[in-house]
VOGU-3710 file (C-alpha; in Angstrom, 3 decimals, decimal comma):
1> xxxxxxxxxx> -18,603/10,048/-14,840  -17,326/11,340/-11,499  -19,180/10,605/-8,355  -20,700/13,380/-6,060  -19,025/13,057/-2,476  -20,865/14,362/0,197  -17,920/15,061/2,706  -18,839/16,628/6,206  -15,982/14,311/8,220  -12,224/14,773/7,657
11> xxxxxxxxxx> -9,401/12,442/8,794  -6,034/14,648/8,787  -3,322/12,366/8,185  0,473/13,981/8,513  3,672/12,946/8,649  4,479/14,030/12,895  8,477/14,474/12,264  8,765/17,633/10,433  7,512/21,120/11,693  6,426/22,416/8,729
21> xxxxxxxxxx> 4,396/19,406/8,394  2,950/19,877/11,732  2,250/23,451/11,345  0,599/22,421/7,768  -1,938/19,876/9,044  -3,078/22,858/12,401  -3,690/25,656/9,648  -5,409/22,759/7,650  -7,654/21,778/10,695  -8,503/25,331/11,458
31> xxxxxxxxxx> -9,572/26,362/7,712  -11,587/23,282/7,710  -13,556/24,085/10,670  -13,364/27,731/9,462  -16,084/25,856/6,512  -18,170/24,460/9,096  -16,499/20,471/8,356  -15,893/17,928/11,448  -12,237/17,061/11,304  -10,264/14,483/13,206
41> xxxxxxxxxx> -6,841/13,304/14,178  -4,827/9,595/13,425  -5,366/7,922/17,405  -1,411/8,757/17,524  -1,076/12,153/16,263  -2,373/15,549/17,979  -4,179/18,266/16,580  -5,299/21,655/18,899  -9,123/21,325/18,746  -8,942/18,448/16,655
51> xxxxxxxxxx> -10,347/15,394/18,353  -8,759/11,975/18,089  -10,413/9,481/15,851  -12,900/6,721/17,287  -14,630/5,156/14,142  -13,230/5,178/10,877  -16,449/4,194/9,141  -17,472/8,066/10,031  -14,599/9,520/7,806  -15,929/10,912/4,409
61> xxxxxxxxxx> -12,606/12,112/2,994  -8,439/11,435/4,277  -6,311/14,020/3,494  -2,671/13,073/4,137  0,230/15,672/4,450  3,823/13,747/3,666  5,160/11,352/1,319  4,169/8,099/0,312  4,775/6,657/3,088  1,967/9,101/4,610
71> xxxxxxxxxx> -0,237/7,805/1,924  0,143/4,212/3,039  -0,600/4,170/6,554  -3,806/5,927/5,631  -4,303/2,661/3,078  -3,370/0,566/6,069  -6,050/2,180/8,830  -8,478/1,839/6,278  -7,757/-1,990/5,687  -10,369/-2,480/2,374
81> xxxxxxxxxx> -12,441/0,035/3,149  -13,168/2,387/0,507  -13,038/5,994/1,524  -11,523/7,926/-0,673  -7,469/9,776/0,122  -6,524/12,893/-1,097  -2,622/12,969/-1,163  -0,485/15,910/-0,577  3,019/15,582/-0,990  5,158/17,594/1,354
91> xxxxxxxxxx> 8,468/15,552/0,605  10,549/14,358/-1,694  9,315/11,014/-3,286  5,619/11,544/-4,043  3,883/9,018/-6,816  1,036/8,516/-5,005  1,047/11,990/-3,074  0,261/13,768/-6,769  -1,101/17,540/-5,130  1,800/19,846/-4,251
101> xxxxxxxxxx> 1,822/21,290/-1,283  1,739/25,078/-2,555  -1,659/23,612/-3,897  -3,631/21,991/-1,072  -5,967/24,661/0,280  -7,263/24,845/-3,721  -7,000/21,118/-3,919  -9,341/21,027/-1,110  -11,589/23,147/-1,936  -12,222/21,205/-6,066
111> xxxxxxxxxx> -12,840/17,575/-3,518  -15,352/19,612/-0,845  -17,150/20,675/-4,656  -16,647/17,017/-5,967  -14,567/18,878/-8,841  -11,789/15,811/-8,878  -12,001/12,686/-10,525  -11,943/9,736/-8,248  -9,119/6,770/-9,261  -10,302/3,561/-7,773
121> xxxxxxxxxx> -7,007/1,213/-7,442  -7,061/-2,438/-6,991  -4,630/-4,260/-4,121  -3,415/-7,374/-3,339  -4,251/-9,723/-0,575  -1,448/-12,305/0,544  -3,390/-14,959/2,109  -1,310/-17,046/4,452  -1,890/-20,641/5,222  -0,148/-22,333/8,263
131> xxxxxxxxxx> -0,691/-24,896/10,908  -2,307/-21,679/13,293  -4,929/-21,338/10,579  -5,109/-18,480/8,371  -4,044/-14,561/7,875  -4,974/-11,778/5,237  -3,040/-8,621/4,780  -3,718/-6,099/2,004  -1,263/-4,396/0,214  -1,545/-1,203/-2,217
141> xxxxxxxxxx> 1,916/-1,278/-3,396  3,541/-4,665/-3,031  3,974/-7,442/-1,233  7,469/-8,764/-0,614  9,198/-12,146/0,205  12,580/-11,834/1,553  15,204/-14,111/2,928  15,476/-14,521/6,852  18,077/-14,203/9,200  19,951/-17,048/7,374
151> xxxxxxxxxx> 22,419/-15,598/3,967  21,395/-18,012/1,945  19,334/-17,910/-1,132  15,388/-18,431/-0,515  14,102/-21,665/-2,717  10,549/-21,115/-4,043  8,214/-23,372/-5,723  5,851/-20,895/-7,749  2,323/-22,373/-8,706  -0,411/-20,651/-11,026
161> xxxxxxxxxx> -4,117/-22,273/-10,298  -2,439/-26,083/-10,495  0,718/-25,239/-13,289  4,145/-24,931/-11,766  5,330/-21,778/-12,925  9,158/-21,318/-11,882  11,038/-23,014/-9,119  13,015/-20,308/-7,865  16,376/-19,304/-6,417  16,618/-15,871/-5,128
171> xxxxxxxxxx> 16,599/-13,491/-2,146  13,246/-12,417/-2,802  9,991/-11,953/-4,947  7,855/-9,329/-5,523  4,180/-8,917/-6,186  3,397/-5,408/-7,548  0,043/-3,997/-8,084  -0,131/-1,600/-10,664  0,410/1,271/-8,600  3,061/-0,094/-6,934
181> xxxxxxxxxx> 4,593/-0,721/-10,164  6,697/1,846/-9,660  7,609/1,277/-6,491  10,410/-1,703/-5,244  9,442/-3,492/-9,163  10,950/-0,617/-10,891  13,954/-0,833/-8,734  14,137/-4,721/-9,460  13,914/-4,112/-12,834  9,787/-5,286/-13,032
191> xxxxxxxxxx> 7,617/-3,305/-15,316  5,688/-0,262/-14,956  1,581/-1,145/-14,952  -0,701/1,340/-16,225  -3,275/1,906/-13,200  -6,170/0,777/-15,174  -4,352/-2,491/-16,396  -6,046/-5,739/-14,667  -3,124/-7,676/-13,629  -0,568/-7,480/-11,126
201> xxxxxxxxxx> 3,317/-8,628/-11,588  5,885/-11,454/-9,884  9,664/-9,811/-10,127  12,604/-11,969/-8,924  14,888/-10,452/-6,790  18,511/-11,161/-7,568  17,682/-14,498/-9,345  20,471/-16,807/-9,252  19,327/-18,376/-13,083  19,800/-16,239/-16,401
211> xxxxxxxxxx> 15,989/-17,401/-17,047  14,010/-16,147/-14,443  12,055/-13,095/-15,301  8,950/-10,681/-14,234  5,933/-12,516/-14,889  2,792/-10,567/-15,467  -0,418/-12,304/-13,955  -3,931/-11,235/-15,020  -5,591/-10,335/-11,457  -8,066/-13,135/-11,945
221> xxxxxxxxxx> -5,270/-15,656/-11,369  -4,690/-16,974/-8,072  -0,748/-17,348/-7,187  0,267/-19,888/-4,845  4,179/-20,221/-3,311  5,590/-22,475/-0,903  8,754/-22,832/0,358  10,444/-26,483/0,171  13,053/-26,266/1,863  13,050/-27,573/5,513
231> xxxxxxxxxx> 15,517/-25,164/7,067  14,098/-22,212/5,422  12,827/-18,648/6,566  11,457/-16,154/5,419  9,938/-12,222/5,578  6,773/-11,223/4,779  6,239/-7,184/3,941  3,424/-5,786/3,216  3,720/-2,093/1,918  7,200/-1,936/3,456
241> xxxxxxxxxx> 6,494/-3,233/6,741  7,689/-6,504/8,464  4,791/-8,789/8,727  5,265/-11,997/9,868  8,344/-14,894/9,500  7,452/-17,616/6,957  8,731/-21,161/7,373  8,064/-24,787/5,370  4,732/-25,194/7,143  3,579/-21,897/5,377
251> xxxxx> 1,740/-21,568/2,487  1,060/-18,195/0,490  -1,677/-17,771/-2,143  -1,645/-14,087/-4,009  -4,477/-12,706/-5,246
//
């Protein structure tokens, strides 16, 4: 049964590098505060009449106008917490931005009446362990090891709780949610995850062995991944963006 959302604060989330965009998220603003609804701007973008945002635990409802890329910084300023997005596609490639644009100010309008059905989606956390101590980053799509600045092929020793699962050659591995599924997986070759299935998948990329495969994990497992080698690098994304450089000393546990 859908949950009744009292919304009376609105973050307006937009992609600042088209005009149409721009234009999209000031008639937004104004027909918002037409309603009588507080609305504010990301701490980088500018609205007219549209202050600038100062806490995020105030923010009842983000509506983002872009692509999916829109859609993830919003995930990313949110970091776990659990407001809910309303995406509005205004590009091209748009799987999590479902509402066309030609439909937002009616698309609005069903959330203000809690008329929608809410879609909770689970992430991943990449937990890193190192000499330093440790770091968490969140992911709603994927998160991504790739090869450093050296060409060679990353060597990975893949663990499961305490089983060694693959040791593998590569330049990179993927951990998918299900809604990133269809995301960098697909393009891999991974499978597609149904957003209500509890698990979360491990696709090679370019394996250098005709046996190494996608691997689906139920999201109760714990994966663990180290990297052997003593001269090795290696990237760390996190939706897409550069993280952090990995080395031997690093250890990664997905969850």
């Amino acid at each position: 049964k859908n949950q009744s959302l009292t919304i009376e604060q609105i973050l307006i989330l937009f992609r600042p590098d088209t005009e149409k965009t721009v234009q999209m998220a000031q008639e937004l603003n104004t027909w918002l505060k037409e309603k009588g609804l507080k609305t504010f701007s990301h701490p980088q973008q500018k609205l007219n009449k549209c202050p600038s945002l100062k806490n995020l635990k105030d923010i009842d409802l983000i509506i983002t106008l872009g692509g999916d890329g829109t859609y993830l910084e919003a995930v990313r300023l949110l970091n776990g917490q659990k407001t809910p997005i309303l995406g509005v596609n205004m590009g091209s490639l748009g799987f999590l931005t479902v509402t066309p644009e030609s439909n937002l100010f009616s698309m609005v309008e069903k959330t203000l009446q809690s008329e929608l059905e809410m879609r909770p989606r689970s992430m991943l956390e990449a937990v890193i362990e190192s000499p330093q101590g440790e770091q968490h980053f969140t992911a709603l799509n994927d998160i991504v090891l790739e090869r450093g600045a050296q060409s060679q092929l990353l060597y990975l020793k893949i663990y499961s709780e305490s089983h060694l699962v693959s040791d593998l050659k590569a330049d990179g591995l993927i951990f998918s949610s299900p809604t990133g599924s269809t995301a960098y997986n697909l393009a891999a070759g991974g499978p597609i995850l149904h957003p209500e299935v509890a698990a979360f998948a491990m696709t090679p990329i370019c394996p250098h062995s005709l046996t190494n495969r996608p691997t689906i994990f139920p999201d109760t497992k714990n994966v663990r991944i180290e990297l052997p080698g003593p001269q090795q690098t290696a990237t760390l994304n996190i939706d897409g963006k550069k993280q952090k450089e990995l080395s031997q000393h690093d250890v990664i546990h997905i969850n």
